[in-house]
C-alpha positions in Angstrom: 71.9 -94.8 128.4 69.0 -96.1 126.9 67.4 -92.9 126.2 71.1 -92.3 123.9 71.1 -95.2 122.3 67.3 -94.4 120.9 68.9 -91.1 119.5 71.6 -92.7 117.9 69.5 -95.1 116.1 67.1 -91.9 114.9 69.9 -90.3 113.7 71.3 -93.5 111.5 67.6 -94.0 110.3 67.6 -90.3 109.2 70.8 -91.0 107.6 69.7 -93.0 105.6 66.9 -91.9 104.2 66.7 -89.7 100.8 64.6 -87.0 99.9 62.4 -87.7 97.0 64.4 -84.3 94.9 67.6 -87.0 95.6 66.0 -90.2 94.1 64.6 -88.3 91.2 68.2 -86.8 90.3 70.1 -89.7 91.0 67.4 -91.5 87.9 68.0 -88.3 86.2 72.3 -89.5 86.1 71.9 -93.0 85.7 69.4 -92.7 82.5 71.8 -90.4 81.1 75.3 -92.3 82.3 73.4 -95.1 80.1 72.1 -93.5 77.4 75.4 -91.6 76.5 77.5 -94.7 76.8 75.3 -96.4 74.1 74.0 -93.6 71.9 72.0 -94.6 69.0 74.0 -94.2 65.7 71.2 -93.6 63.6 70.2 -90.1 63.8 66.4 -90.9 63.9 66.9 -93.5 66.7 69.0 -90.9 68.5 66.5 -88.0 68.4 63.8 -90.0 69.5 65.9 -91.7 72.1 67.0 -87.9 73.5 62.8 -87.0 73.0 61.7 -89.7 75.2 64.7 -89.0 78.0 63.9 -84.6 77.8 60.1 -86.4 78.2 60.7 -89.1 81.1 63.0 -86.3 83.1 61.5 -82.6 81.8 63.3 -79.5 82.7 59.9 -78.0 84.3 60.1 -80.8 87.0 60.6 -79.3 90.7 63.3 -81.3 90.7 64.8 -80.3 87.9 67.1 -81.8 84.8 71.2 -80.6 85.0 71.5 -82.4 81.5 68.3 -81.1 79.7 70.4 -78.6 78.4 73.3 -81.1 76.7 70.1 -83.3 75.6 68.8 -80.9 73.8 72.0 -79.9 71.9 72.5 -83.3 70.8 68.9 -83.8 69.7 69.2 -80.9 68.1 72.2 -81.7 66.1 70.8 -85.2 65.5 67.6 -82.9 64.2 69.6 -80.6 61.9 71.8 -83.6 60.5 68.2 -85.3 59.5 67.1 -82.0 57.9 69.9 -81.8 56.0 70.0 -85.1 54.5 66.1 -85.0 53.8 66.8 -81.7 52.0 69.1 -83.0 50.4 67.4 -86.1 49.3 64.8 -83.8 48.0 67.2 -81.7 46.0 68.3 -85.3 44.8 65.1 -86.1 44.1 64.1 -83.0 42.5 67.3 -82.9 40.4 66.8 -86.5 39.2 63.0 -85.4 38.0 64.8 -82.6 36.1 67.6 -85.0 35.0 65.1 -88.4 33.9 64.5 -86.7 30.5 68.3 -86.3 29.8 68.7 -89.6 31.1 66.4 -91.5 29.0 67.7 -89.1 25.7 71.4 -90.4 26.7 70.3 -93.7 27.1 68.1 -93.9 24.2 71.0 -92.8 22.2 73.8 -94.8 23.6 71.5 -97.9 23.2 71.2 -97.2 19.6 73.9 -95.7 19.0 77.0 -98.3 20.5 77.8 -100.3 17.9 80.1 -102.7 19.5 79.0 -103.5 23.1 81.1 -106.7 23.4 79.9 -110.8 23.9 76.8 -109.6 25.3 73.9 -110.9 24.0 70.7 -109.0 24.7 67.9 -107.5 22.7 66.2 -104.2 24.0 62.9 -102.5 22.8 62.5 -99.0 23.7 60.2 -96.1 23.1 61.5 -92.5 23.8 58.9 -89.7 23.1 57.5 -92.0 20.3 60.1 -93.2 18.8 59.9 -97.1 18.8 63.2 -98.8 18.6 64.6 -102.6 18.9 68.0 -104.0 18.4 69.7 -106.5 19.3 73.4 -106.9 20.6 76.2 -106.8 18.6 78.8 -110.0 18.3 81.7 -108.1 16.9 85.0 -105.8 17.7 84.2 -104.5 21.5 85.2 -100.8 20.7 82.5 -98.4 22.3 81.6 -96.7 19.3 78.5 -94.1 19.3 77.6 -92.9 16.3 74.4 -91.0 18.0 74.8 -87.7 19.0 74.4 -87.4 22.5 72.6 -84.5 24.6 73.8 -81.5 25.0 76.5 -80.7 28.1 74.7 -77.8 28.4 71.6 -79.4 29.8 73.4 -80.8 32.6 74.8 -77.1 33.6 71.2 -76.1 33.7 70.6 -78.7 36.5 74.0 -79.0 38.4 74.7 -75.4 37.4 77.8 -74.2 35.3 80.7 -75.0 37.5 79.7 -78.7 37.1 82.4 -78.5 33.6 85.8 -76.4 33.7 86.2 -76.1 30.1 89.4 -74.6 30.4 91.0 -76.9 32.8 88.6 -79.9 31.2 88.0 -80.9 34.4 84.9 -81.6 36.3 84.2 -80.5 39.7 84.6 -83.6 42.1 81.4 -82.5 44.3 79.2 -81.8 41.9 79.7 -84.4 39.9 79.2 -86.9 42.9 75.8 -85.1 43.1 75.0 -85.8 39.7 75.7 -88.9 39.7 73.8 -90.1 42.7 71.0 -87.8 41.7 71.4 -90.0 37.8 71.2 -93.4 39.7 67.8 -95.5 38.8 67.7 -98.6 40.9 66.8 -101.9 39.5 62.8 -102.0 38.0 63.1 -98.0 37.4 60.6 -97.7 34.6 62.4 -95.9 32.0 61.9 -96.4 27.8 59.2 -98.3 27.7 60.8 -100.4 29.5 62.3 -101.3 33.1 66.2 -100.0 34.2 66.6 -104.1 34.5 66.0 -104.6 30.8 68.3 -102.2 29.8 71.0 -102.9 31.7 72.5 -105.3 29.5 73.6 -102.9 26.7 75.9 -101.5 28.9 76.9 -104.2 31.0 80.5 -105.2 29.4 81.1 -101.6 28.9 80.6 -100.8 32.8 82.8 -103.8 33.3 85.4 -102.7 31.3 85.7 -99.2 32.9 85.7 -100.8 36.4 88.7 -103.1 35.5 90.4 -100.3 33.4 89.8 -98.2 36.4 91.0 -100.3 38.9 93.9 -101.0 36.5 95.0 -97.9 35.8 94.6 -96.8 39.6 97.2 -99.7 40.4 99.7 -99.4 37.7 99.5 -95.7 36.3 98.2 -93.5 39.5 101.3 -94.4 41.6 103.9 -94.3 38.9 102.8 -90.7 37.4 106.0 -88.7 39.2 107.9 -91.4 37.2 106.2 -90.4 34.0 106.6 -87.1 34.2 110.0 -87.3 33.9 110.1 -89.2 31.0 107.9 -86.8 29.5 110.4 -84.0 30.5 112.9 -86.2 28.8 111.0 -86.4 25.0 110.2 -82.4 25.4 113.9 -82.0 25.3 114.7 -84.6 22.6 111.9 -83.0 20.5 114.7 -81.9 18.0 115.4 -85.1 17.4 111.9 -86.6 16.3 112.1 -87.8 13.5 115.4 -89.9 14.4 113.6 -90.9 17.4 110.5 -92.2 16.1 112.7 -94.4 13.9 115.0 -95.5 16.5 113.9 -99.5 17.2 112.7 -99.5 20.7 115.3 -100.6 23.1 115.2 -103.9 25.5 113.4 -103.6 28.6 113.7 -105.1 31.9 110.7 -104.8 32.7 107.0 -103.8 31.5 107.1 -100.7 32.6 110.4 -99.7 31.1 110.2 -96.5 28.0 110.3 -97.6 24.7 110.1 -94.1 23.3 107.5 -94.6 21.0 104.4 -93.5 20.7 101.5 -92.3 18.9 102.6 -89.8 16.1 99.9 -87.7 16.7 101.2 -87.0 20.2 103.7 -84.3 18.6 100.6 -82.2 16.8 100.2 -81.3 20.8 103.6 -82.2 22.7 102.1 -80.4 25.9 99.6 -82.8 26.2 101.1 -85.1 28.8 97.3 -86.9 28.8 98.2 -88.2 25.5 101.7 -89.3 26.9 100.9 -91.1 30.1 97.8 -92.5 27.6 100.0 -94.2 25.1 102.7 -95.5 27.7 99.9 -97.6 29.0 98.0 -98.4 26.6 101.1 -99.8 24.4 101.7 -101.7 27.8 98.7 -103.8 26.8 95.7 -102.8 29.4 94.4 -106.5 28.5 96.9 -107.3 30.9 94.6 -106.7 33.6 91.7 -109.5 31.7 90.3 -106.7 29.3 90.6 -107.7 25.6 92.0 -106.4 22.6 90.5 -103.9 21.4 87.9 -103.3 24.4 90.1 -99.9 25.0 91.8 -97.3 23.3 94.6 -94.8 24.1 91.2 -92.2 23.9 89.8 -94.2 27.2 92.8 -94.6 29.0 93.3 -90.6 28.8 90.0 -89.9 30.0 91.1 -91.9 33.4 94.1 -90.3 33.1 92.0 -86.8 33.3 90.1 -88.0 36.4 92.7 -88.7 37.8 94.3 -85.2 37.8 91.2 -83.3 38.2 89.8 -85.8 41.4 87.0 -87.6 39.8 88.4 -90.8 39.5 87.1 -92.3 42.9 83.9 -90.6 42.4 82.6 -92.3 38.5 84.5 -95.3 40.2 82.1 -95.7 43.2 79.2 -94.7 41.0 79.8 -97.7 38.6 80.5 -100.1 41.3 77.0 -99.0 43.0 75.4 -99.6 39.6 77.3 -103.4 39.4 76.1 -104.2 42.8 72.6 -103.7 42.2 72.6 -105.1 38.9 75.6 -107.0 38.3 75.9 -107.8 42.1 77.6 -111.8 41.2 80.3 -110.4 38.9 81.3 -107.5 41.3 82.1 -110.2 44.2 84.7 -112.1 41.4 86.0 -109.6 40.2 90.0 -109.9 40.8 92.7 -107.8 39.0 95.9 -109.4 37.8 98.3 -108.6 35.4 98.1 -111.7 33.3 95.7 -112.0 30.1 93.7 -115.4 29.9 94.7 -117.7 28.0 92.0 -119.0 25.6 90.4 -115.8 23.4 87.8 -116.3 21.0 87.2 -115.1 17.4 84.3 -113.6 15.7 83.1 -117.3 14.9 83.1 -118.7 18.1 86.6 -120.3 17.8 88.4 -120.9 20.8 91.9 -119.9 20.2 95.5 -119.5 22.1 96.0 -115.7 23.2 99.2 -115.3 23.3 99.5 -111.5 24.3 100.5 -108.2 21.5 103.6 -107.2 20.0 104.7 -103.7 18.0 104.2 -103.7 14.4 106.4 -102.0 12.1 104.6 -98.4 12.8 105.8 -98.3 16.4 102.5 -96.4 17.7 100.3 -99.5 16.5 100.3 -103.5 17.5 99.3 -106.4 16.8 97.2 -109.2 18.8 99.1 -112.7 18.4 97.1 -116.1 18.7 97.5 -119.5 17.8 94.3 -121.5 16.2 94.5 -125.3 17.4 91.6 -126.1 15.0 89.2 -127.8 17.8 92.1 -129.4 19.6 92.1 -128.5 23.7 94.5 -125.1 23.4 98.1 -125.5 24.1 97.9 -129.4 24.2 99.2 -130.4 21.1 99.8 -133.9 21.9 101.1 -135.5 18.4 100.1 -132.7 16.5 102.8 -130.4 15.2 102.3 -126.6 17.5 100.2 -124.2 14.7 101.8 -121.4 13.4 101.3 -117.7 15.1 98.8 -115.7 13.6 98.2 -111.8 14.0 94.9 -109.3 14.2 95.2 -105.9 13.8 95.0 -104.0 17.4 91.1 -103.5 16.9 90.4 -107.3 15.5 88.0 -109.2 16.8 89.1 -111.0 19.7 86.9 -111.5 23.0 87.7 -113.4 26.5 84.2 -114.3 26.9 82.7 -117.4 24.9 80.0 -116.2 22.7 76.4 -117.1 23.5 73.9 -117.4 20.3 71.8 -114.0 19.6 68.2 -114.3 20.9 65.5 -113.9 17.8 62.6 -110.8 17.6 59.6 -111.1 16.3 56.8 -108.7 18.2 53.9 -110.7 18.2 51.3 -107.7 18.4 53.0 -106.0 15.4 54.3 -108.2 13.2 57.7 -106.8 13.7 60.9 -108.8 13.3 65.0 -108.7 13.8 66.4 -110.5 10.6 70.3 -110.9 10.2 71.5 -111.8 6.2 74.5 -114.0 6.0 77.7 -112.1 5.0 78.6 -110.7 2.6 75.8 -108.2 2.9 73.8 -107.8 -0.2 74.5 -104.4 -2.4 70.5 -104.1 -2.8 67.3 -105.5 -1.8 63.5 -105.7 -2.7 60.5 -107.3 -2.3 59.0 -110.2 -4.7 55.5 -108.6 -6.2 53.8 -110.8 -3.8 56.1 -109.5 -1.1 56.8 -112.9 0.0 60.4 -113.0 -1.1 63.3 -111.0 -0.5 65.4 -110.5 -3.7 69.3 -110.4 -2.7 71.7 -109.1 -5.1 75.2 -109.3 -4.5 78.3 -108.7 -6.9 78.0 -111.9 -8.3 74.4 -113.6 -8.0 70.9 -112.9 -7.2 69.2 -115.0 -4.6 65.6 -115.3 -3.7 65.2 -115.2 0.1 61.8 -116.6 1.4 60.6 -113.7 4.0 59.4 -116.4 6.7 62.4 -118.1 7.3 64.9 -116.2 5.1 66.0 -119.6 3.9 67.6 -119.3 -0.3 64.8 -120.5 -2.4 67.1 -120.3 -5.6 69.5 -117.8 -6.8 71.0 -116.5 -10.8 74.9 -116.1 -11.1 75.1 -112.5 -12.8 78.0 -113.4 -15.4 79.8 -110.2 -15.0 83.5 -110.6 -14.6 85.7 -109.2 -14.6 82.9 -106.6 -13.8 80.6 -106.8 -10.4 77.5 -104.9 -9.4 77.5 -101.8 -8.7 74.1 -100.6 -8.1 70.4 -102.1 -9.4 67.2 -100.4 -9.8 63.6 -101.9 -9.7 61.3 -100.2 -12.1 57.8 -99.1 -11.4 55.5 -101.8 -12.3 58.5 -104.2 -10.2 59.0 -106.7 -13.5 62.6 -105.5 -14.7 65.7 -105.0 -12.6 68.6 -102.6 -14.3 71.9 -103.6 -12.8 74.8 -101.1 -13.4 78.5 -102.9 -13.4 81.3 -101.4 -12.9 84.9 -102.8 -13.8 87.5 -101.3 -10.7 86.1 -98.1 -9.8 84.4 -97.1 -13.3 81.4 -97.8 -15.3 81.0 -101.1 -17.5 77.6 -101.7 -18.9 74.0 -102.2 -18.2 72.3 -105.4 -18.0 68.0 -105.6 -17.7 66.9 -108.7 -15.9 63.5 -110.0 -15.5 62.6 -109.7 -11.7 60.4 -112.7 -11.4 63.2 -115.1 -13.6 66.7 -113.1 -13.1 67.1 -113.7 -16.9 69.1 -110.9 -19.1 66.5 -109.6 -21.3 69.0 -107.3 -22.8 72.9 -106.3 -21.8 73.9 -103.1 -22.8 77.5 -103.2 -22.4 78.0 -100.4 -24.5 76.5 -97.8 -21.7 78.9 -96.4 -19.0 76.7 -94.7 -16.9 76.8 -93.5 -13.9 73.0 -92.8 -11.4 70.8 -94.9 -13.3 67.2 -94.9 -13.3 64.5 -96.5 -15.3 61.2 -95.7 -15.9 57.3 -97.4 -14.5 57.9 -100.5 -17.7 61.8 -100.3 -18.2 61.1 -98.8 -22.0 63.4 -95.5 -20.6 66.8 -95.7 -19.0 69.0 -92.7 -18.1 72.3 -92.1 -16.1 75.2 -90.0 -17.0 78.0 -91.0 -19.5 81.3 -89.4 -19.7 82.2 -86.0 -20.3 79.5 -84.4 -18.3 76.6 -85.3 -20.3 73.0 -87.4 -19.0 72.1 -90.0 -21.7 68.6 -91.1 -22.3 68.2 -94.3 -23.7 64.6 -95.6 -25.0 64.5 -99.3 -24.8 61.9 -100.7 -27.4 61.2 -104.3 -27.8 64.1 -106.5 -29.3 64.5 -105.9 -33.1 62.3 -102.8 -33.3 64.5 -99.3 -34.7 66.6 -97.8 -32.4 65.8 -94.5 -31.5 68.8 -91.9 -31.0 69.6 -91.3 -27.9 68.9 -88.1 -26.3 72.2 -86.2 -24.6 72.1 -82.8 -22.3 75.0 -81.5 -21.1 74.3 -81.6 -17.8 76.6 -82.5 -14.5 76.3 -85.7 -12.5 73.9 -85.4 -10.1 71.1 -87.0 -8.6 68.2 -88.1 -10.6 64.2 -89.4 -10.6 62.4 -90.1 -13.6 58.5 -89.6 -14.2 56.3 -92.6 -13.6 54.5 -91.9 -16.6 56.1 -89.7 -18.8 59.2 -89.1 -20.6 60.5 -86.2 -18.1 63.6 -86.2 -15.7 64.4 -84.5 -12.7 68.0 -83.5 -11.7 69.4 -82.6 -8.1 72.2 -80.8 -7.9 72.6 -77.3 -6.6 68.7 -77.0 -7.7 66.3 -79.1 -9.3 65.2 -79.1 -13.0 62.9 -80.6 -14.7 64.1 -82.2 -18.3 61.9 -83.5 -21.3 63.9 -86.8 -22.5 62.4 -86.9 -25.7 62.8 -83.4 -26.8 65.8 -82.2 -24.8 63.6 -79.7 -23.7 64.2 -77.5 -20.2 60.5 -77.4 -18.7 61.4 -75.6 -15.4 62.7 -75.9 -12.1 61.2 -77.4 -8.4 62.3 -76.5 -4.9 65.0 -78.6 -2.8 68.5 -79.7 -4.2 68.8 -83.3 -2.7 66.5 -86.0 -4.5 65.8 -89.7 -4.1 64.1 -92.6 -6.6 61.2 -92.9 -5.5 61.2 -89.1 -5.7 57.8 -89.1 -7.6 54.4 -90.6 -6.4 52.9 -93.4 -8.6 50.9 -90.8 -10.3 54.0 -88.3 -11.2 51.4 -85.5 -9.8 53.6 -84.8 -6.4 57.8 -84.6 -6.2 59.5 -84.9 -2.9 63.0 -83.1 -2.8 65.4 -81.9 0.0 66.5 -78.5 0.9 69.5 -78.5 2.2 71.6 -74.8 2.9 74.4 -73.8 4.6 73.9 -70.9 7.5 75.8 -69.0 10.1 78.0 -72.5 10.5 75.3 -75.1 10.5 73.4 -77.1 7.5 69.8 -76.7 7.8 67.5 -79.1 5.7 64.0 -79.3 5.3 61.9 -81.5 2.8 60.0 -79.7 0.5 56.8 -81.3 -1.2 55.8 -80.0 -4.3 53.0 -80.4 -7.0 53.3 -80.8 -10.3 50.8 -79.1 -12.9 51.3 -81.3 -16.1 49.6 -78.8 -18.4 52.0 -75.5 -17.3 54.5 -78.0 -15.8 55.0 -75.7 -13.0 55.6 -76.9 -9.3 53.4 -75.7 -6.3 55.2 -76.2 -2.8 52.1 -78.4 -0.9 53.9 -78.7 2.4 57.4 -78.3 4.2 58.5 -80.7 6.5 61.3 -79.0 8.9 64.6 -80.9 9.8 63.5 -84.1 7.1 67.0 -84.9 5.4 65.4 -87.8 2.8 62.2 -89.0 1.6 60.7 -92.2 -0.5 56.9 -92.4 -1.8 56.2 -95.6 -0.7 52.8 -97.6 -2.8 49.4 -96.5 -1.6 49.9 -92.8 -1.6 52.2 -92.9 1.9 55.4 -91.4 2.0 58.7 -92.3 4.0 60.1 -89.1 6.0 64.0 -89.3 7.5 64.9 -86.9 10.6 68.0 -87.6 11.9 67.9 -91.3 12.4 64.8 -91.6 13.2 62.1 -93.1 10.2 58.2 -92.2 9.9 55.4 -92.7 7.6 53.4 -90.6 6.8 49.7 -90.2 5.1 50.2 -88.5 1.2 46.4 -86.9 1.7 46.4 -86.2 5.7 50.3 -86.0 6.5 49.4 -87.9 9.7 51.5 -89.9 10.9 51.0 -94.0 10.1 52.1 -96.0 13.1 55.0 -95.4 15.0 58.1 -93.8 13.7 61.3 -96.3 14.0 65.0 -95.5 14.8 66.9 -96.9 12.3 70.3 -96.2 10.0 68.8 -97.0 6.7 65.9 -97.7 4.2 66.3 -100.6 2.3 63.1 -101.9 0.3 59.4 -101.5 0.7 56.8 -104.4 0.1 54.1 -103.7 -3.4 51.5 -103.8 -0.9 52.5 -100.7 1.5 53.0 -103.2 4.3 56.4 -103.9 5.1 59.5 -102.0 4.9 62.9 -103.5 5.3 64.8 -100.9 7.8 68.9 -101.6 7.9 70.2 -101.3 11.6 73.5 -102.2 10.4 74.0 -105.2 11.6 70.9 -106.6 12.0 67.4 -105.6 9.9 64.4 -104.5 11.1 61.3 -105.8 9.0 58.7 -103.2 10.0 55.2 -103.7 9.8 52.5 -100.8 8.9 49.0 -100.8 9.4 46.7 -101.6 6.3 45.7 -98.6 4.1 42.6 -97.6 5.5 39.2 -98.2 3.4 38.0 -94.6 2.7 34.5 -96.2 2.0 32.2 -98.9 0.7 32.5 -102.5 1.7 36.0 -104.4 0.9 34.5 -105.8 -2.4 33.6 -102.6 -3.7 36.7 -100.8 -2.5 38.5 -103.3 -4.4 36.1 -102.5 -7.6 37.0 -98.6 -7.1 40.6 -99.6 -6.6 40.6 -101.3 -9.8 38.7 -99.1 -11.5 41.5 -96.4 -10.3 44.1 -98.6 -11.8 42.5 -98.2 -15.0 41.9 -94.8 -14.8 46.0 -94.0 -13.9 46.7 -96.5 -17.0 44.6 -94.6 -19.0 46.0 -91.7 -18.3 49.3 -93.1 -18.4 48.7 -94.5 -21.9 47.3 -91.0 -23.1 50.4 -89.1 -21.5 52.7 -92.1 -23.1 51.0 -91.5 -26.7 51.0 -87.2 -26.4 55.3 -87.9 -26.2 54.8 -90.3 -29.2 53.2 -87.6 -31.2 55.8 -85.1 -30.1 58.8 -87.5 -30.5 57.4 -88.1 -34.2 56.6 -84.7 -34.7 60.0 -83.8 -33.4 
């Protein structure tokens, strides 16, 4: 018994006891029972997760691994997923390498180029391959209007390859697109322009918020309801016969918003199988303010570009790319942002007024509106209290009308350069120039003349131009900056001349008797020309008052552009080429190079004439500016230098002269043809300061006053520069007064 019992108890201790191969593979289960029941869902965590499990329990072990196999499979998928994403992030990165060029060229020109960004407030500086730039947001009519031209599409098919663009279906391709796009984002503090993404950001902030809640909008109200408008466009195809009794038809009650009212755009029957256009104008006559955009923000053009994604599948994609560009810069606005068909009720004008919106209704054209408010004149809106309710009043569908209360526009002034953003007061002034000290801008308007102090553009005094029932048409400075000639005009024809002293604004002499047409007046105002009627130029010589009037010189020449010699009695006409005239012997002395001139076509010594070449090829204009000198003896013309793509051209004073190319301005050296600081983007040139310092740059609605770096001293010390300059001076107005007494003799002799 007791020798039974002992092997009984052996054989439940040997029972019990496990191999070591046992214990190792029952570890081997429970480290992989836990580690698939809480797999890491990060791919990174989860491949080193799977490395350190293939590590603890290797396959080569005596003992073995069963699920080495399965682990390795899933690391490897883990391994391939990571691959893929980092190749892709490197063809993202690579892409948006290729792409930062064509993204700071779009910006650049979208920047410069929107006009009407909205209540935004914001001033941006940029500099894009050396062109300096600076504006400032606009306070007007929210329409985004670019009047840049953009990049080429084609530059994006070289990155995101041709397929990106359908052109026949004009329809993008939803994948590609999403890859552009995320391979296009900069996040916040990008550099970019000279600048940081953050600084730029505000340009396009209300527009990005528009297109979110016009996106959103549309998705909810338009998206859904498209089977529905489809049949209604079925409907007018079939009716088309009756158009023009249609169109007339007064639109019928509704029910309900969404009801037809049959009437549209006009334009929609140039192209009646463009249902874009149709589901376009049944919204956008709907009012998309509705869903808290304002009048005039959108246009039947940006509710069919929706309309587009949303056929070809792109919608959700430029819909999460905006709303990834609001969260990281807009992040606060994105959160509030609610959708709901109701329009606020207080709008705001151009001046700041606070106003009662009370929503749009059709004017007499059925494819247009008009925006209805009430103007409580200060009073809280709606709340009339004892005062009698205001009368309605109307904007046209693109008036100025914003939900946002306007905030006042920052100043510029760049403290390195001198540079500064000036704003005029309406109504803009017809012409501008600098005082001979350059401290003063001279205004002139229809009526008056005002002298504007530089510094704080504050009115120092101002001349009423007696005119009426006439106004000013155009004024020109001449050379020596002492006499103003100011061409009237009585409705849309010429009505006389009147000379006004620059530093006084006193008539010196009104010529009513002259209806001309281009005027231009010589260095000392003793010469003015223009064209009177039938076809002829007229050249006038001014002579002091009661001295014998000389008769004036007629060519029968047609109207065209003009520039008179600084010194001499000659004229240059642009037309379809330019010729060179002799005023005081009707004379023909040859012909220059170019066909497009400006005033300031001459430099102050009448030695060089700048012209522009403009010609039409294979489709396209091409223009170049064409320099040319002078040889006063043979009074032939010598091209000096081309300048490719320039499309005008000023002489400024101290030999430097203003180039245009596209919209960009530079100034450059009259000896070196270097360029003389940085070139500017701008719309137009508007004056230039006697000293060569300052020119006054128009950026439509604000200025730019641009400095320029002092003409260099060639040699000497400053005193005796100043000597040489002088002596210079004299040496031109000798030769001026020589040149001006050879025409005397000829004029006599003739």
């Amino acid at each position: 018994m007791k020798a039974r019992g002992w092997l009984v108890a052996a054989a439940l201790v040997l029972a019990g006891c496990k191999s070591e191969r046992e214990k190792y593979l029952e570890g081997v289960e429970s480290e992989w029972q836990r580690l698939t029941a809480s797999e890491p869902a990060v791919d990174t965590e989860r491949v080193r997760a799977y490395e350190a499990f293939l590590a603890r329990f290797p396959e080569a072990n005596p003992h073995g691994n069963p699920h080495a196999e399965e682990a390795r499979r899933h690391m490897g998928e883990a391994q391939a997923r990571l691959d893929a994403e980092a190749k892709r992030l490197q063809l993202v990165q690579n892409r948006r390498t290729q792409l930062l060029p064509l993204i700071a060229d779009t910006l650049f020109s979208l920047a410069g180029g929107a006009r009407d960004i909205g209540r935004d407030t914001h001033l941006i500086r940029m500099e894009n391959r050396g062109v300096h730039q600076v504006g400032r947001g606009v306070v007007r009519t929210a329409n985004w209007e670019v009047t840049s031209e953009l990049p080429a599409l084609s530059r994006l098919r070289e990155v995101m390859g041709a397929a990106l663009y359908d052109k026949r279906r004009r329809a993008y391709d939803p994948g590609l697109l999403r890859e552009l796009l995320e391979s296009a984002y900069l996040s916040p503090g990008t550099p970019l322009l000279g600048t940081t993404t953050e600084a730029l950001f505000p340009v396009f902030r209300r527009r990005l918020r528009v297109e979110l809640r016009l996106h959103r909008c549309l998705a909810e109200l338009v998206a859904p309801r498209i089977p529905e408008l489809e049949r209604e466009f079925n409907a007018a195809l079939k009716s088309r016969s009756t158009t023009r009794r249609w169109l007339e038809d007064t639109p019928p009650e509704t029910d309900g918003w969404w009801e037809s009212e049959h009437a549209w755009d006009r334009s929609w029957w140039d192209n009646p199988k463009d249902r874009r256009s149709f589901y376009a104008w049944v919204y956008y006559t709907r009012g998309p303010h509705n869903c808290g955009i304002a009048p005039g923000e959108v246009t039947s053009l940006d509710v069919g570009f929706w309309i587009r994604r949303f056929e070809d599948g792109t919608a959700p994609v430029l819909a999460e790319a905006i709303e990834r560009v609001l969260k990281a810069y807009d992040g606060e606005w994105l959160k509030s942002l609610e959708i709901h068909p109701i329009w606020d009720k207080v709008a705001y004008l151009d001046d700041g007024r606070g106003v009662e919106y009370l929503g749009t209704r059709r004017r007499t054209d059925p494819a247009r509106f008009e925006i209805v408010y009430r103007d409580w004149h200060g009073q809280p809106v709606g709340e009339d209290g004892e005062q009698e309710t205001p009368e309605e009043q109307t904007v046209e569908e693109y008036g100025s009308l914003f939900f946002e209360e306007p905030t006042p526009s920052p100043e510029f002034r760049d403290e390195k350069t001198g540079d500064r953003l000036i704003r005029l007061a309406e109504p803009q002034p017809r012409k501008l120039f600098f005082s001979e000290d350059g401290k003063q801008l001279l205004a002139f308007s229809e009526r008056q003349v005002e002298w504007l102090d530089v510094e704080t553009l504050r009115s120092e005094r101002s001349v009423s131009i007696p005119s009426a029932p006439s106004r000013v048409d155009h004024v020109v400075l001449s050379g020596d900056g002492r006499t103003f000639a100011v061409k009237f005009e009585e409705g849309m024809r010429p009505a006389g001349v009147r000379m006004q002293d620059a530093q006084t604004g006193e008539t010196t002499r009104w010529l009513m008797q002259l209806r001309l047409d281009y005027v231009a007046v010589n260095a000392d105002a003793t010469l003015l020309a223009g064209f009177g009627p039938n076809r002829t130029l007229e050249a006038h010589f001014l002579g002091p008052e009661g001295s014998p009037e000389r008769p004036v010189v007629q060519l029968p020449l047609e109207s065209s552009q003009i520039a008179l010699h600084p010194t001499r009695p000659w004229l240059v006409t642009g037309n379809s080429k330019l010729e060179l005239w002799d005023l005081s012997t009707g004379e023909k002395l040859g012909t220059a190079e170019g066909n497009h001139l400006w005033e300031r076509a001459f430099d102050a010594e009448g030695k060089r004439l700048f012209a522009v070449n403009e010609q039409y090829r294979e489709g396209n204009y091409g223009r170049e500016g064409v320099l040319s000198r002078l040889d006063p003896e043979t009074r032939a013309f010598t091209v000096e230098k081309r300048f490719k793509g320039a499309s005008e051209g000023h002489w400024l004073p101290k030999g430097r002269l203003l180039l245009r190319k596209g919209d960009v301005f530079r100034v450059v050296d009259g000896k070196t043809f270097q360029t003389v600081g940085r070139p500017v983007r701008a719309r137009y040139f508007k004056a230039a300061s006697p000293d060569g310092r300052w020119l006054l740059l128009d950026l439509e609605d604000d200025m730019l006053l641009w400095s320029l770096p002092a003409p260099a001293v060639e040699q000497g010390s400053a005193a005796e520069a100043g000597v040489q300059l002088e002596a210079s001076d004299a040496g031109i107005r000798a030769e001026a007064s020589a040149a001006g007494a050879q025409s005397e003799a000829r004029d006599a002799g003739s």
